[in-house]
N, C-alpha and C positions, 0 to 999 in steps of 0.2 A: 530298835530305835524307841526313845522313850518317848511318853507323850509332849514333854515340854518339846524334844528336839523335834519332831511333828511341827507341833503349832506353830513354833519359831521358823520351819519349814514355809507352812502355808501365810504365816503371813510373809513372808520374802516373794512370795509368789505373788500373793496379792498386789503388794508397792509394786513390783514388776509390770502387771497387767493393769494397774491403774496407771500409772504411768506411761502405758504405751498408747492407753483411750483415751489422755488428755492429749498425748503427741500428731494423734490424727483425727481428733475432733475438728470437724467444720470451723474454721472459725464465720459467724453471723456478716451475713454483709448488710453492710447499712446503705439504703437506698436513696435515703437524704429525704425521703420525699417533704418534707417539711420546707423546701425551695419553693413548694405548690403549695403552701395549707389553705386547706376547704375547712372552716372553722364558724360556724354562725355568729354572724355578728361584727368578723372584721374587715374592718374598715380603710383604705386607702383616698385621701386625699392629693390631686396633683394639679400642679401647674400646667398648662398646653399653651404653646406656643405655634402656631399654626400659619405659614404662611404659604399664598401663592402668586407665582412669575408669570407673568407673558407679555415681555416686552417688546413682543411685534403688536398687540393692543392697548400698550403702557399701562397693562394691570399690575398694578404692587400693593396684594392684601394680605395684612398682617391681622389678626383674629388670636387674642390672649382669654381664655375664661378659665376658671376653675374644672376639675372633671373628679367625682365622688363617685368612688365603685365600693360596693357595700357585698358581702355572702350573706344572701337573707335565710334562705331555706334549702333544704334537699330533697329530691323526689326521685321516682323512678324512673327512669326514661324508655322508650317504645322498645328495647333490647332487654330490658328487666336491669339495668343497671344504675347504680346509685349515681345522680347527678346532683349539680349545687344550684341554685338560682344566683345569679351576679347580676345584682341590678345596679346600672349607671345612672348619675346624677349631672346638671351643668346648671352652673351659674356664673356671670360675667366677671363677680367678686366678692368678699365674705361680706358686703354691704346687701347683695342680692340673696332671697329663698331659692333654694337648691328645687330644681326642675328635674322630671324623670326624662333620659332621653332615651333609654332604649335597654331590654334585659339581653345578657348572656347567659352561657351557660359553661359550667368548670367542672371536670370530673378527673380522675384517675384510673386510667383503662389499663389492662394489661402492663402495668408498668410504664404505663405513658401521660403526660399530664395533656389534657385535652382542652379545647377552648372553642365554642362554637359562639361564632361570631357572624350576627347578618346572617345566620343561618349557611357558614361553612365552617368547616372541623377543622383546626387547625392542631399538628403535633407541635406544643411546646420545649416541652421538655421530654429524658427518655433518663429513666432510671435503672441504675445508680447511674448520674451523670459523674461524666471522666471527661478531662478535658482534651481536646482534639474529637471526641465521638462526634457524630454524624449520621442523620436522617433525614427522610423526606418530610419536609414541616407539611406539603398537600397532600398528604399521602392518603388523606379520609374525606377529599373533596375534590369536586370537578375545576381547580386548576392542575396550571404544570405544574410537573415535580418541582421540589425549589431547595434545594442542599440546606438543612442549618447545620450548623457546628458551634461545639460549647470554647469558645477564644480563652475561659479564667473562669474556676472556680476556687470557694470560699477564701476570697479575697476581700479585705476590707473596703469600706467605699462610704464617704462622707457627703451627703446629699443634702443641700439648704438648711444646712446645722444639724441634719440627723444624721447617724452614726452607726452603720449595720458592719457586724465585726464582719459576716461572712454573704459573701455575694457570688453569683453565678451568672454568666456573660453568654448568651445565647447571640451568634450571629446569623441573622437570616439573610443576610443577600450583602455581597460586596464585590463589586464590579464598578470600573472609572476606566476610560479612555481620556483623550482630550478633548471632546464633545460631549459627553456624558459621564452621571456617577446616578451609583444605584447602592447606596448602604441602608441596611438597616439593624438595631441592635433593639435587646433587649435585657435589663437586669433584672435577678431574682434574689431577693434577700432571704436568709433562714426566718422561716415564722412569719414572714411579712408579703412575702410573693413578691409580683412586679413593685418595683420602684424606680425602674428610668426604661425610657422609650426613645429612641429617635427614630426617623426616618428623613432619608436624602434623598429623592428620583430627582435630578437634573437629567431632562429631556434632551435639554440645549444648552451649550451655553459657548460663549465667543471664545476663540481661542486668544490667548494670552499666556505665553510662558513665566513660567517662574512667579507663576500666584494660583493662590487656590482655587482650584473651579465654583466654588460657593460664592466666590467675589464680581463672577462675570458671568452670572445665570443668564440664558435667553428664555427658556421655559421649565419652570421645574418646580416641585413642592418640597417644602420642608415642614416637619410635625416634629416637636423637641417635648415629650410628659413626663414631668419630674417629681418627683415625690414632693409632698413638703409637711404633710399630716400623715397620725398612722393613730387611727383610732380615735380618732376624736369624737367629741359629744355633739358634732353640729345636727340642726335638726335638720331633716328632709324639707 
């Protein structure tokens, strides 16, 4: 065999065997975690809408202010793990100076997006999020377990003129009889994090068919925070 028909050999051989290490290359999975960015500096602005029932006392309060959660800084936390500072902000309206009302804290643990609030740990998110997956959102704090499941990911979603192409539907609690509802939701945009919040606990409410339990509350909260700024220049 001469040397041409050799080389002409081994490169045949080659194309072969590279071709069979691109066939069973890992393809990379993308964990998306960018539904969570820990990123200094960014900024969410939201509307709160905040109300609460008890009309066995004829209480009906309705409480509207602004709510500004900013990522200031990162530190280490009592585990040796990287955490974020999330300081919150409130003011009644963009007429009012933004007040501090309380810091959290935001991290990415093991593949899980983390949020310690009032000083309990809550599992947000669990990466890569798929939809239908399911965990214990108490699973790193002294409540009950409490199922979340992801209802829609990157999904479009238009929010008070803003315009996030891909969003992710985190449902932490839904449960309704005809005396009671228990929903709660939460959206995460790419790059931007939360962007919508509701929560529904109707305690009580009259029975009435064929209307919505929201319409015949006896006792119950509801809290509706919507985005409506992302990064804006307002001062503290």
């Amino acid at each position: 065999m001469s040397f041409r028909q050799i080389y002409g050999f081994l490169c045949v051989l080659l194309v072969i065997f590279s071709g069979c290490r691109k066939e069973n290359a890992p393809v990379p999975v993308n964990y998306k975690f960018n539904y969570f960015p820990l990123k200094h500096g960014l900024q969410r602005i939201y509307k709160v809408t905040d109300i609460t029932i008890d009309d066995t006392i004829n209480k009906y309060d309705t409480v509207i202010y602004e709510l500004k959660e900013r990522i200031d800084s990162f530190f280490t936390d009592n585990s040796g793990n990287t955490a974020w500072r999330l300081e919150r902000y409130k003011r009644a309206d963009s007429s009012q100076a933004w007040q501090i009302s309380d810091v959290w804290e935001n991290q990415i643990l093991n593949n899980q997006a983390h949020s310690v609030e009032e000083n309990q740990r809550f599992v947000k998110i669990i990466f890569p999020p798929e939809n239908e997956k399911s965990w214990d959102g108490n699973a790193f704090n002294t409540l009950d377990a409490k199922t979340y499941i992801i209802t829609g990911i990157d999904q479009p979603v238009t929010l008070n003129g803003l315009f996030f192409d891909s969003v992710l539907t985190v449902n932490q609690e839904n449960s309704e009889s005809y005396i009671n509802k228990y929903l709660t939701i939460e959206q995460y945009a790419v790059n931007y994090g939360l962007i919508n919040k509701m929560v529904i606990a109707i305690d009580q409410a009259y029975v009435i068919l064929n209307e919505p339990i929201e319409q015949h509350i006896k006792i119950g909260h509801l809290y509706y925070q919507t985005i409506i700024s992302v990064n804006s220049k307002s001062a503290k």
